[in-house]
C-alpha positions in Angstrom: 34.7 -5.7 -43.1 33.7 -8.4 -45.3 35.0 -8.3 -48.8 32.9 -10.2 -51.7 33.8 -10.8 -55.1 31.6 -9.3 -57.7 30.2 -11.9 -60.7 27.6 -10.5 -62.6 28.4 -8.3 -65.5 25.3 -5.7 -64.5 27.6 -4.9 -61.2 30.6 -4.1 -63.3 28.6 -2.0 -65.8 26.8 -0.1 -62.7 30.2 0.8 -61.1 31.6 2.1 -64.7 28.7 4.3 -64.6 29.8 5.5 -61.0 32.6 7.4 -59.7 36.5 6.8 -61.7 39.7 7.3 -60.4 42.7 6.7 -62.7 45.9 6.0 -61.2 49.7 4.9 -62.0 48.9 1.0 -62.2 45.2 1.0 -61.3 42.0 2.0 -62.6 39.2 2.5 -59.6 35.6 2.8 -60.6 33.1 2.6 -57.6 28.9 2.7 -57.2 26.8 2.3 -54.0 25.4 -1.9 -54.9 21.7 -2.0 -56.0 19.0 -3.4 -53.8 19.5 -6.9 -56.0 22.6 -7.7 -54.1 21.3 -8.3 -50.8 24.0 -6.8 -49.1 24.7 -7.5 -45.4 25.4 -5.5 -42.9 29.0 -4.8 -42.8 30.1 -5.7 -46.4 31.8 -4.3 -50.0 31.8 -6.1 -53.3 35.5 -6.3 -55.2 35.2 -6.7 -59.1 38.9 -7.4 -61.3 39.8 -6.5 -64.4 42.2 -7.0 -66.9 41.8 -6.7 -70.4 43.4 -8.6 -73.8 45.4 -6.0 -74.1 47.8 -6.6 -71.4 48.5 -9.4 -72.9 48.3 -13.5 -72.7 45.9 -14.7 -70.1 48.9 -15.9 -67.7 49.7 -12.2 -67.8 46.0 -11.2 -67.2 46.1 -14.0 -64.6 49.1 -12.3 -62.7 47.6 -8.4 -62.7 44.2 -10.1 -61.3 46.5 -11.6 -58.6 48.2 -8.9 -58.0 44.9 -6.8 -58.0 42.8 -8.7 -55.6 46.3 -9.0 -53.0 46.1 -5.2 -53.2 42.0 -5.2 -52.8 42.0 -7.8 -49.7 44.4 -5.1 -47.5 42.7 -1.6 -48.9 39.3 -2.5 -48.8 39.3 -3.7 -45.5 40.2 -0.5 -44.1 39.6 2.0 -46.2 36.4 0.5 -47.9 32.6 1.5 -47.1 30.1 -0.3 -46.7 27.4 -1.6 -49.8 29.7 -0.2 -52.2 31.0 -1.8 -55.5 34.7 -1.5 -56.3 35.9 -2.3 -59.8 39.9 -2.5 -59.8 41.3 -2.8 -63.3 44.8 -3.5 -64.3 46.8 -1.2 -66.2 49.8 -1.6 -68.9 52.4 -1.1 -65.9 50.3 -3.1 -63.3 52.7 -6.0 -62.8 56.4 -4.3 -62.8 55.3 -1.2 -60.3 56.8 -2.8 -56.9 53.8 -3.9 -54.4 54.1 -0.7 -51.9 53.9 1.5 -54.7 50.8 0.0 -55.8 49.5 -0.2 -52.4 50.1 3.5 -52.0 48.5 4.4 -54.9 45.6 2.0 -54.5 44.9 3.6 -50.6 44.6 6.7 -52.3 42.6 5.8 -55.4 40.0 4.2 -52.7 40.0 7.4 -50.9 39.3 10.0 -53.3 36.3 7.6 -54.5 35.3 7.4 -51.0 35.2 11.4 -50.8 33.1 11.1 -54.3 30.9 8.7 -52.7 30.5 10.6 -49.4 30.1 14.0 -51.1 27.3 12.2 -53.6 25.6 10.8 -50.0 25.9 14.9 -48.9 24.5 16.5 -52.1 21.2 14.2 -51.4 21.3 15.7 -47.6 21.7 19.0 -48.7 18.6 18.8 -51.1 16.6 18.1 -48.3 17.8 20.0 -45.8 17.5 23.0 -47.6 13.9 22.0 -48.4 13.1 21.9 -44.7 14.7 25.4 -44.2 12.2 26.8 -46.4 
């Protein structure tokens, strides 16, 4: 799967709106993209963030680093396709040890997944149970 990096700051806003999963070292938020993005086929956008409160931008540099290492592995098999995924470094980000965020991060991406899937279900179930009538 293609991973692309997300720019714009309407894309990061849309995805804090969506589904959030809070983990030891990560932050997850997730929305399906909007029509604007053009997606292709097979594809999944990857937003990072780290805020001034970590600390000095080489520090902010390093968890972005660190994030988008983890992001690269994750997404490309556990991510779903036309989805926006916002990873955003927490306090502990850089001194967990790389499995243990990898860990964490496979299972942050799968409960959003879940989220996603059961969001994509509810919208089923609304019309299948209008048909039924």
């Amino acid at each position: 799967m293609e991973i692309f990096a997300l720019k714009k700051r309407k894309y990061f806003v849309e995805a804090a709106r969506g589904y959030k999963v809070v983990t030891n070292g990560i932050v997850l938020q997730a929305a399906f993209c909007s029509s604007k993005q053009n997606p292709t086929e097979n594809c999944c956008f990857a937003g990072f963030t780290a805020t001034k409160k970590l600390g000095k931008a080489n520090i902010r540099n390093r968890v972005k680093r660190r994030l988008r290492a983890i992001a690269r592995e994750v997404l490309a098999k556990y991510g779903i396709k036309n989805v926006n995924y916002v990873f955003i470094g927490r306090h502990n980000t850089l001194d967990l040890d790389f499995e243990y965020l990898y860990r964490k991060a496979v299972k942050a991406v799968e409960e959003i997944n879940i989220q996603l899937s059961g969001d994509g279900e509810m919208q089923s179930d609304k019309t299948n149970n209008d048909c039924d009538d």
